[in-house]
Phi, psi and omega in degrees: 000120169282156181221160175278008150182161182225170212181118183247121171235095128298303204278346204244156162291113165296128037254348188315309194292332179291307173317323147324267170332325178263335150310241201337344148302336208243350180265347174280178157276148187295155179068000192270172188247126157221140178314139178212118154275121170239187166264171146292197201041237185320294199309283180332340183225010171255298181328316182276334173295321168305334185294256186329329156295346159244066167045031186263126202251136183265186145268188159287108151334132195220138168285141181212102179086230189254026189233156151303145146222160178214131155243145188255125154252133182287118175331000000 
């Protein structure tokens, strides 16, 4: 799937990984799409619900290696 940016938080901590994200979020368009590499645990299970409570439609998690990908669309 293309996507309009993509954004690797592997490297970051919760609360770090959301924060990551909702930046690179706030820099996009409305409709627009991004790719988010993640880890498990914490990341995998906080991010996309913070996501969605600010009305952001997530995908399904998909494995790539030992990390996540998501795609986020921006309202």
């Amino acid at each position: 799937m293309n996507t309009d940016a993509f954004i690797d938080i592997t490297a970051d901590n919760c609360p770090m990984t959301f924060v990551r994200v909702k930046l690179k979020l706030e820099e996009m368009s409305s409709g627009q799409t991004l790719t988010v590499r993640l880890n498990g645990g914490e990341p995998i299970k906080n991010v996309p619900i913070s996501l969605q409570d600010e009305n952001y439609t997530v995908s399904k998690p998909r494995a790539d290696g030992n990390c996540f990908l998501l795609t986020v669309k921006k309202p």
